[in-house]
N, C-alpha and C positions, 0 to 999 in steps of 0.2 A: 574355345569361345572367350574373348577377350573381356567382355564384359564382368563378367565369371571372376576376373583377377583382383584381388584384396588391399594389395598395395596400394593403391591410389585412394581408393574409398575409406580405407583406415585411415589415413595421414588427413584427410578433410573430416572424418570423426574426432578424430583426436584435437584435429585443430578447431574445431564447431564448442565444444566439450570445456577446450579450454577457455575457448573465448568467455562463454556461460559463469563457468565457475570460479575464472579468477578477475576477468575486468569489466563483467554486468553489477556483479554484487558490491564493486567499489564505486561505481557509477550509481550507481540506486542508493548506496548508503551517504554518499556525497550529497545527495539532494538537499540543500535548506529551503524552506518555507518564505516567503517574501515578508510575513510578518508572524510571529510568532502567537498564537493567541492566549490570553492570560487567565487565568478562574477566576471568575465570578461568583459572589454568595448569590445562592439565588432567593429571588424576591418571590416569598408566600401573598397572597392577598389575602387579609384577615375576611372572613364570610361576613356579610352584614344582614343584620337580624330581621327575620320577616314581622311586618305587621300586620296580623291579620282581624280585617275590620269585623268581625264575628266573635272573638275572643277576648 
C-alpha cells in the first residue's frame, strides 16, 4: 500500500517543523510596534468632601 510509505511524509514533517521553529519565531520576534507607548504617572483624583445638610 503506497500510502503506508514514510519517505515522503517525513521530508514535509521535517520540513513543516523546520519552517515553525527556525523562520516563524524570527518573523514574530522582528515585529515592531508603529509607535512605541511610554508610562504614564497615573493621575488619582483626590475624593471631595461631602456636605451633608443634616450635620
Amino acid at each position: 500500500m503506497p500510502q503506508l510509505n514514510p519517505n515522503p511524509w517525513f521530508a514535509i514533517l521535517m520540513f513543516t517543523w523546520l519552517v515553525f521553529l527556525y523562520y516563524l519565531p524570527m518573523k514574530i520576534m522582528g515585529h515592531t510596534y508603529p509607535s512605541e507607548q511610554t508610562a504614564q504617572i497615573p493621575y488619582f483624583a483626590q475624593p471631595e468632601n461631602w456636605l451633608w445638610p443634616w450635620f
